[in-house]
N, C-alpha and C positions, 0 to 999 in steps of 0.2 A: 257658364252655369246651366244654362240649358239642356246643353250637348249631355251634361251630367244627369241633368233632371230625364230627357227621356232613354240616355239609356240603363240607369238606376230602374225605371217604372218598369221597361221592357226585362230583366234579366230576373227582379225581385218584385217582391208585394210594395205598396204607393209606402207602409208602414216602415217595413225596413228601408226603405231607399231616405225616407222621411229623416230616419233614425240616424244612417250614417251622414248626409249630406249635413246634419246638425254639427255632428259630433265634430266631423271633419275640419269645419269652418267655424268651431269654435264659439257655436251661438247656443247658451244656454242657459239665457234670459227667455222668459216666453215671451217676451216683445221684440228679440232678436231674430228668434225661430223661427225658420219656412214654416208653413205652415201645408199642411199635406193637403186641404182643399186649394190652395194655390199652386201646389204642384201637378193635380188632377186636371187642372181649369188648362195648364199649360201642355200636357200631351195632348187632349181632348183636343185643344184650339191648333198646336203643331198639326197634328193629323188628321182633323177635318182639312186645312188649307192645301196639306199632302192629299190628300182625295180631289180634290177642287181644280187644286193646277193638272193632276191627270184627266182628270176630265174635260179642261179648259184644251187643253194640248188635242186631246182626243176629237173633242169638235173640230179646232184648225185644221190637222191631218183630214181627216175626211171629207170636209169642206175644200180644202187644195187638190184630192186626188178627183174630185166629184162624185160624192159620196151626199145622200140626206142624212143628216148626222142625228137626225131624233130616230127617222126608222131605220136608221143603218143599212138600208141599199143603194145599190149606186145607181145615180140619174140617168134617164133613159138617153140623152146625148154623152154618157161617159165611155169610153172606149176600153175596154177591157183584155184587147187582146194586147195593149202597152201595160196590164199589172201582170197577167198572168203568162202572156206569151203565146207561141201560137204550137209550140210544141209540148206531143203527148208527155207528160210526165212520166208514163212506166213502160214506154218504149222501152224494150232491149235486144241488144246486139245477139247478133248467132251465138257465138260463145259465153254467152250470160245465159243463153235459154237453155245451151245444152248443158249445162254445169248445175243448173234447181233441176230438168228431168232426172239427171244423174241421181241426184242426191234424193227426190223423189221417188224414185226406182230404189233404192238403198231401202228409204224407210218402208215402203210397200213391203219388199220382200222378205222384210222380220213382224208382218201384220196378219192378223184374221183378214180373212174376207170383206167384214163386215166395217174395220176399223181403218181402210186404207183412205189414204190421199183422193180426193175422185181425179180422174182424166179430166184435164181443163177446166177445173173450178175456178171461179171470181178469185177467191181466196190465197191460191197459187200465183193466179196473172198478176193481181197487185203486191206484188212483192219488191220494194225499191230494190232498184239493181243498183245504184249510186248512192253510197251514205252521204259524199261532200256535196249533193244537190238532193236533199232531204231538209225538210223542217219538220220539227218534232213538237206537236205542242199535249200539251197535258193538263185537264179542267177537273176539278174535282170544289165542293164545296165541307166546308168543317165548321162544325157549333160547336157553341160555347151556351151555360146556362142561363137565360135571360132575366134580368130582374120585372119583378112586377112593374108595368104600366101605372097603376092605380090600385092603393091599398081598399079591401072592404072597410068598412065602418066594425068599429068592434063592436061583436056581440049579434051580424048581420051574417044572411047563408049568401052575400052576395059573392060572386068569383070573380079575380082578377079581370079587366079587360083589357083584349087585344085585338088592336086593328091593324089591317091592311094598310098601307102606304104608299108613296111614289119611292119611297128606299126599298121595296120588298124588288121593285122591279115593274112590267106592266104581268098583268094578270095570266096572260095567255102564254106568260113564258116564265110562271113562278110556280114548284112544288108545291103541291098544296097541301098546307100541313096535319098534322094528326088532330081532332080535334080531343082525344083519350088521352093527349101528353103534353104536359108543358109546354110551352114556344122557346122557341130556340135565337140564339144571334147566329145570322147564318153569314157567314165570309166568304165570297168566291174565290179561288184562288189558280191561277194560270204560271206554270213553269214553260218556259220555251228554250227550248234546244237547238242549235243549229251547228253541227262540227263539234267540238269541244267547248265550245262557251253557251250562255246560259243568260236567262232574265226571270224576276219572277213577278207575278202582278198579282196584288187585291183588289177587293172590289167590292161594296155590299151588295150585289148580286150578280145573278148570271149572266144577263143580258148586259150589264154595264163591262162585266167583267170580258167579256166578247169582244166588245165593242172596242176596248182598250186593247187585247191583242190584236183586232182586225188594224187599228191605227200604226201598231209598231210593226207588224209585217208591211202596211204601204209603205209607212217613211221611210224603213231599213231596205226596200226592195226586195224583199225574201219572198216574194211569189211569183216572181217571173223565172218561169219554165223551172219549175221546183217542184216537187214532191211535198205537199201539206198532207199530214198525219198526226191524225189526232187521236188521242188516247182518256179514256174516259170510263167511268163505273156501268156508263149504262143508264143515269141519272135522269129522268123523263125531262126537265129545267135544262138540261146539257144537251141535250140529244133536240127539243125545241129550238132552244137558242141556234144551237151549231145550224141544224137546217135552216135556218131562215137568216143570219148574218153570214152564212159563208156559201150559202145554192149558188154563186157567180162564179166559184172558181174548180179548179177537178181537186179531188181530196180522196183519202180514207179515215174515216172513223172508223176504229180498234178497240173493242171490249175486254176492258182486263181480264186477263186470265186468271186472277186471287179471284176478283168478284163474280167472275161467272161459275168458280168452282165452287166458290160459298152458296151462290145461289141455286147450285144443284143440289149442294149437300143438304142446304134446307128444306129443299123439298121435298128430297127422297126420303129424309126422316121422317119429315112428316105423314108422306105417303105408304111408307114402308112400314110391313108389321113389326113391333119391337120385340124388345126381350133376349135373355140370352142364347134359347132354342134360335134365333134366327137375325143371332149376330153375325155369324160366316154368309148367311145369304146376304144381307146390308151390305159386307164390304165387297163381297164379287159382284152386286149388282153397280153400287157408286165405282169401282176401279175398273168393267164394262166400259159403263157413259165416259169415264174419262177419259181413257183410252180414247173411245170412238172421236171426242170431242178434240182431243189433243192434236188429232190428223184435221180438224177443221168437217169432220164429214156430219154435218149437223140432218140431212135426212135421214141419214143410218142409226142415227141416235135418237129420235123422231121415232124412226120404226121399233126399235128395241123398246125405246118406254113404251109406245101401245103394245106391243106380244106381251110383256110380261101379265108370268100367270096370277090368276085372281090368287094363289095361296098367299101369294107374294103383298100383296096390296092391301091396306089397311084403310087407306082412304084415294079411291079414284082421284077426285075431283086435284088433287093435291097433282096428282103424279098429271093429267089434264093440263093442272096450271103451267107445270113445265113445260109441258112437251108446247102449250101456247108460247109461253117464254120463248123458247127456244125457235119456234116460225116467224116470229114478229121479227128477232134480231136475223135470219137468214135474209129475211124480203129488205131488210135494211143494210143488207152486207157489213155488221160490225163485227162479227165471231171469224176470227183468220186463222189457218193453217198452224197454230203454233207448231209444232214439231219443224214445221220447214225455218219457218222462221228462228226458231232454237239452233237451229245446226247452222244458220246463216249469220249467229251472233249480231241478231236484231232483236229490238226490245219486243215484251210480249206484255210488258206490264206496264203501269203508272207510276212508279216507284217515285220516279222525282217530284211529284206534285204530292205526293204521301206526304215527302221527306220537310217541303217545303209547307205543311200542311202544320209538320209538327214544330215546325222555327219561327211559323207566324202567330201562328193561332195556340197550337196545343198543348205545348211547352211552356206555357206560361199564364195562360186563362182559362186550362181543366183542373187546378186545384180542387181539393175539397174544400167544401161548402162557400164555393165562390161563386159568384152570380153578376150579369156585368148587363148596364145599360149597354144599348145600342151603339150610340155614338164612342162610346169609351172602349168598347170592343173592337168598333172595326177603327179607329183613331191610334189605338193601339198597335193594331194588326198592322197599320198603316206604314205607321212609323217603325216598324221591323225590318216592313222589306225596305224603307229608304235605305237603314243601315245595310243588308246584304245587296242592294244593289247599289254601293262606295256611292248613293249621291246625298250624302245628312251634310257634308261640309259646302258642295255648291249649293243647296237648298236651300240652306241656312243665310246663304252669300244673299242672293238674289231672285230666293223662288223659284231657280230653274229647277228642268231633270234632264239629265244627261239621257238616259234610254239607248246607254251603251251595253251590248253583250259585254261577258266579260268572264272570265274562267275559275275564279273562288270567292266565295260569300265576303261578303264586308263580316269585319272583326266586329263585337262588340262587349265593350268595359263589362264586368260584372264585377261591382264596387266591395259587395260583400264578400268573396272570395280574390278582388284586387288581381286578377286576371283578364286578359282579352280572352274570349271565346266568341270562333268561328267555325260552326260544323264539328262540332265535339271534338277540336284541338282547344287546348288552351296552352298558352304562352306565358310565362311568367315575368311579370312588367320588369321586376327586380333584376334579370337576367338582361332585357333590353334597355335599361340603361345602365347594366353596368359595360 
């Protein structure tokens, strides 16, 4: 009955899951009937406990590898060179370096001047030359709308209030939010990649959420003499966190390529005269920066925004804030070579922590005119990913988690359409047993 109850909550609204679960079992007496604040009490209470044992696990992990498990670095008697190994990760062989010159020399020689590859950038040298000794992980965070805290008194100009927390995270490693917009339930959420298999993790924050993939790379052994790359929006919480739980080991953090084009586009509109007399200038001046950026050559692109002419510019300070953007992520080496990378069929994006973005959270808690307490959001969220990562049936056994990779999402019932759906397949139950 359970198994029914959270994945009825996870596929539909608590109403309908409520509806059928009646209908089905034949209860309809209203002193027979589930009643749907006992169906809520029971995901809630499932998926806090699913937050709890991650967490508890999380501690022992880092506590066995010799790790401080509140501030997440390793003890100064811990040895380091038995997690990560004593070899360079992006060593490569002769014939690996002349095979990216090649193809380097390729893209050059169909470029401006101004648009090419540079000679020996960072960019270029960090390029895994081994996909089967690469970890791929991917942080991204997704809200959902948050119910009021505490109602005004009617009749009162009082506002909602919202406080801070030990759930938001520690201070020095939490977004800080708008104070002009709503609050948000914010979900951290971590896909990790290694060869063909997959795991995904939530978390109600960043730091926590960290902290749980720092744990499943020791236990799994996936940092020794590996390639860790990480793929991220660029998110100030993500970019905090990442330096400070992972400064022990060699890495790249990688700036998606959707979000750093979004975030030019934004600002060249902003900064850029409008209208329709100087529409053609807007798209040569954005498909320019693109270009340049596409090769990784972020000073080249730097300089093109300062020359541009004053006709061109509507507001300095805007086209400024880029060309800031844009220096901060160079001294941080997260904007890479895309082009090289494109032709070397390596990712350039975040796509799978999107994807699992929209399976945990999105899919199912950005309804309209929905609004979710805390606890019921991320309990929610919780109990998603037990079912895509197959451990709802040992969890249910004995509170464990397997924290197996593993190559396709757990199925999950959807009562009202009487289908398993896993990843936008759905299966017809009537078909599997006949």
């Amino acid at each position: 009955m359970t198994s029914y109850i959270e994945q009825g909550m996870i596929m539909n609204s608590g109403r309908i899951t409520n509806g059928l679960l009646n209908t089905l079992l034949h209860r309809d007496q209203p002193f027979e009937e589930i009643k749907l604040r006992t169906m809520t009490d029971i995901v809630e209470t499932n998926g806090t406990q699913y937050l709890e044992a991650q967490n508890k696990w999380a501690d022992n992990v880092l506590k066995a590898n010799g790790w401080d498990s509140q501030t997440v670095m390793p003890l100064p008697e811990t040895d380091l060179s038995k997690i990560v190994g004593t070899a360079t990760p992006w060593n490569r062989t002769e014939e690996e370096n002349k095979k990216i010159d090649e193809i380097v020399n390729q893209i050059n020689s169909k470029r401006s001047e101004d648009a090419r590859i540079p000679e020996g950038a960072e960019n270029v040298l960090k390029v895994e030359p081994d996909q089967s000794k690469v970890v791929e992980v991917s942080l991204d965070g997704v809200s959902s709308k948050r119910q009021k805290d505490s109602r005004p008194k009617s009749g009162s100009d009082e506002t909602p209030s919202y406080t801070h927390d030990d759930n938001d995270g520690p201070a020095d490693y939490t977004r800080a939010p708008d104070p002009k917009k709503r609050p948000k339930v914010e979900t951290a959420v971590a896909h990790i990649k290694v060869g063909n298999k997959k795991y995904v993790l939530s978390a109600r924050n960043m730091f926590m959420l960290c902290k749980l993939v720092l744990a499943f790379l020791l236990e799994k052994n996936l940092l020794l003499n590996r390639s860790l790359i990480i793929y991220s929006d660029g998110g100030i919480d993500i970019r905090k966190c990442v330096d400070s739980i992972f400064s022990f080991c060699p890495k790249v953090v990688l700036l998606d390529w959707f979000h750093l084009r979004k975030h030019c586009y934004e600002s060249l509109s902003m900064g850029l005269k409008g209208g329709k007399a100087n529409r053609n200038m807007q798209y040569e001046v954005r498909r320019h920066l693109f270009h340049i950026l596409w090769a990784g050559n972020v000073d080249s692109a730097i300089h093109y925004l300062e020359s541009l002419d004053s006709d061109k510019v509507k507001n300095r300070g805007a086209i400024n804030g880029l060309v800031e953007y844009l220096r901060k992520n160079k001294e941080r080496g997260v904007i890479a070579c895309y082009a090289l990378r494109s032709r070397l069929n390596l990712r350039i994006s975040s796509n799978p922590v999107e994807k699992a973005n929209d399976l945990l959270v999105s899919s199912r808690q950005k309804g309209k005119c929905m609004s979710w307490s805390r606890d019921g959001s991320w309990a929610l969220a919780a109990l998603t990913c037990m079912y895509l990562n197959n451990e709802a049936a040992l969890f249910h056994a004995n509170c464990n988690i397997m924290h197996n990779l593993y190559t396709e999402y757990g199925r999950v019932f959807d009562m009202k359409s009487r289908r398993l759906k896993n990843n936008h397949t759905n299966i017809d139950t009537e078909k599997l047993a006949g």
